[in-house]
One Martini backbone bead per residue (centre of mass of N, CA, C, O) as a GRO file, in nm:
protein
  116
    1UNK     BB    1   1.612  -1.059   2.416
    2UNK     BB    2   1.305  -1.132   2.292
    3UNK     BB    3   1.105  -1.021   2.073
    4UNK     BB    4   0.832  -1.217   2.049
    5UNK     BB    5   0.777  -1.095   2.340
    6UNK     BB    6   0.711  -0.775   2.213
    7UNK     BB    7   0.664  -0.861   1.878
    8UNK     BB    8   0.480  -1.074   1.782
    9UNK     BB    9   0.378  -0.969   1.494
   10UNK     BB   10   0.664  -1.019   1.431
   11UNK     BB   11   0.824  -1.120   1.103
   12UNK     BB   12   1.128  -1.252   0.963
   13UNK     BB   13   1.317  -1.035   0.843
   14UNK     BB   14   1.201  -0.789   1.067
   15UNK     BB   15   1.270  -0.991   1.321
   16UNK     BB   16   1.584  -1.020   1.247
   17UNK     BB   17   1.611  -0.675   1.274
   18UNK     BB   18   1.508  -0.641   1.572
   19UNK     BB   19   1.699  -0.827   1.697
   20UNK     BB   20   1.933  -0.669   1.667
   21UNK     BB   21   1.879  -0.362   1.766
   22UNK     BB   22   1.802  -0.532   2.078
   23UNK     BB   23   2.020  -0.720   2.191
   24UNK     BB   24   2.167  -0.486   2.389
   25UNK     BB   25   1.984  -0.375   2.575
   26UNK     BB   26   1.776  -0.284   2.796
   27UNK     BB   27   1.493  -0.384   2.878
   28UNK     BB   28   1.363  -0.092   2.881
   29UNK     BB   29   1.446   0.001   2.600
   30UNK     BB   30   1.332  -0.233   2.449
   31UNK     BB   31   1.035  -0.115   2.515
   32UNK     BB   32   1.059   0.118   2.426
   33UNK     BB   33   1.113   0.046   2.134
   34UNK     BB   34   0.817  -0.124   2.089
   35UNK     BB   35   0.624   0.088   2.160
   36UNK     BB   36   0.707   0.260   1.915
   37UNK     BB   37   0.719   0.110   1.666
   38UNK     BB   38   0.423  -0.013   1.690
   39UNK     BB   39   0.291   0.288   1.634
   40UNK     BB   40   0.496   0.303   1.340
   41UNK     BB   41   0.415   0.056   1.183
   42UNK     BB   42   0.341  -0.165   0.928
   43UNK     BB   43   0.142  -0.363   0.776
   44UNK     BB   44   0.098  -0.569   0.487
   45UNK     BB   45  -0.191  -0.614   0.475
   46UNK     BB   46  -0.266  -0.332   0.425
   47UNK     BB   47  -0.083  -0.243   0.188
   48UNK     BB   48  -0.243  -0.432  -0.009
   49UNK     BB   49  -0.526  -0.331   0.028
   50UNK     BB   50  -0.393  -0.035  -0.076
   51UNK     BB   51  -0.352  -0.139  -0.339
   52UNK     BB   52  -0.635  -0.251  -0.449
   53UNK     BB   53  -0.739   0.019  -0.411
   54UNK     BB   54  -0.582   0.155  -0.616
   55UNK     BB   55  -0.671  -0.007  -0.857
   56UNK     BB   56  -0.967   0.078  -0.874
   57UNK     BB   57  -0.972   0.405  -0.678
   58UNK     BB   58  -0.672   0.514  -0.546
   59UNK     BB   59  -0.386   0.570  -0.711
   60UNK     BB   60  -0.130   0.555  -0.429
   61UNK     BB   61  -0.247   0.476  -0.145
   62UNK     BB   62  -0.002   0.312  -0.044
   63UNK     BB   63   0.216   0.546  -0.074
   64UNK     BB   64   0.107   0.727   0.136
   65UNK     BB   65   0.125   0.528   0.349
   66UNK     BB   66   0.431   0.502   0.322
   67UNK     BB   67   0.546   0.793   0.291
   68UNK     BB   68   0.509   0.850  -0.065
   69UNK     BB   69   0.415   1.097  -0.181
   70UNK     BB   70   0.521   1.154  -0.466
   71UNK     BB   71   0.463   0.882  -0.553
   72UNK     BB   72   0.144   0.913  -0.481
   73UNK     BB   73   0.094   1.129  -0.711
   74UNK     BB   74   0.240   0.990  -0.953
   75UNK     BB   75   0.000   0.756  -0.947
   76UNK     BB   76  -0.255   0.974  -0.953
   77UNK     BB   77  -0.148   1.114  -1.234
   78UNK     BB   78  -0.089   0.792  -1.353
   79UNK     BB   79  -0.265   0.556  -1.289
   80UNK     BB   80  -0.056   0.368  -1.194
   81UNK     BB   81   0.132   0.369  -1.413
   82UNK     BB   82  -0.153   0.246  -1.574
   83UNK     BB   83  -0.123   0.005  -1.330
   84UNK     BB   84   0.178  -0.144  -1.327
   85UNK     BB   85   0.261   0.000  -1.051
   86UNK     BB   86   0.065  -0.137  -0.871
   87UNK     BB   87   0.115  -0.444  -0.970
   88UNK     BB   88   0.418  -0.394  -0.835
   89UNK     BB   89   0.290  -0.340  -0.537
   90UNK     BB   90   0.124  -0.626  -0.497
   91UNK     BB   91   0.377  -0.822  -0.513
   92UNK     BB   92   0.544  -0.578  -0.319
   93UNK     BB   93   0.475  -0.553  -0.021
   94UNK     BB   94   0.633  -0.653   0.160
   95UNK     BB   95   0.873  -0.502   0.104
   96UNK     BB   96   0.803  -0.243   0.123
   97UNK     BB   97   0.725  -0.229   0.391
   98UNK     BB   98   1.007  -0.343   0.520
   99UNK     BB   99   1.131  -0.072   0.451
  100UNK     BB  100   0.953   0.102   0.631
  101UNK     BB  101   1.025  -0.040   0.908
  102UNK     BB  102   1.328  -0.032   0.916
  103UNK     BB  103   1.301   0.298   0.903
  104UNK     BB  104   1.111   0.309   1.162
  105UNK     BB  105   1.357   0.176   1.362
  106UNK     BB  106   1.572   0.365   1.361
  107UNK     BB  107   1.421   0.601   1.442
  108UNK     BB  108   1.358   0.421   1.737
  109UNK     BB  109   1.660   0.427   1.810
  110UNK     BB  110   1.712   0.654   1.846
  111UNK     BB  111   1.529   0.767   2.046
  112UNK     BB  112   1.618   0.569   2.275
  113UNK     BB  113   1.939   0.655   2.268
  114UNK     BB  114   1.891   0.934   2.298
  115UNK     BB  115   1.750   0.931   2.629
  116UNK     BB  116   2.018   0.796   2.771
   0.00000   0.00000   0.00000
C-alpha cells in the first residue's frame, strides 16, 4: 500500500520512513496507524510559526509544542538561551518536527501491532 494515499499530508524524509513502517501491513492496520498517527504528528510548518513566536514572545514555545518540555523551561529560562537556541531552532525546524514524528510513528506502530 502506497502511504499518499492515507497520509497525503506527508512528505520527504517522513513520507519514506513511514513506508518503511506499512510496507508490511495489512489494509487495515495500515489505515489504523495513518489514523493515530496523522492526530498525533506535528506539522514543520506550525513548529516554525512557533519558533518565531518564541524569538519574539515566549521562547522555547516550539519546544513545548514538540513535548521538549525540560528543553522548553530551559529556553524560557534563558531567553531561549540568549535568542541563539531559538535562532538554531527556526533553520532546523524540519529536522526537528521530522525527529518528533519518526518518535510519534514508532508509537503508533507499537499501537497498531500491539492490537493485532
Amino acid at each position: 500500500m502506497r502511504i499518499i494515499h492515507l497520509l497525503p499530508e506527508v512528505e520527504g524524509q517522513e513520507m519514506l520512513y513511514i513506508q518503511t513502517l506499512v510496507e508490511e501491513m495489512t489494509e487495515e492496520n495500515a489505515r489504523t496507524f495513518a489514523n493515530i498517527y496523522r492526530a498525533r504528528r506535528k506539522d514543520p510548518q506550525t513548529v516554525l510559526l512557533m519558533a518565531l513566536i518564541g524569538l519574539f514572545v515566549v521562547p522555547g514555545l516550539e519546544r513545548f509544542y514538540l513535548n521538549q518540555i525540560g528543553m522548553g523551561i530551559l529556553y524560557l529560562v534563558t531567553i531561549g538561551l540568549c535568542f541563539i537556541g531559538t535562532i538554531v531552532d527556526i533553520i532546523n525546524y524540519k529536522k526537528l518536527t521530522l525527529e518528533y514524528n519518526m518518535k510519534v510513528a514508532r508509537e503508533a506502530l507499537s499501537a497498531v501491532m500491539g492490537t493485532t
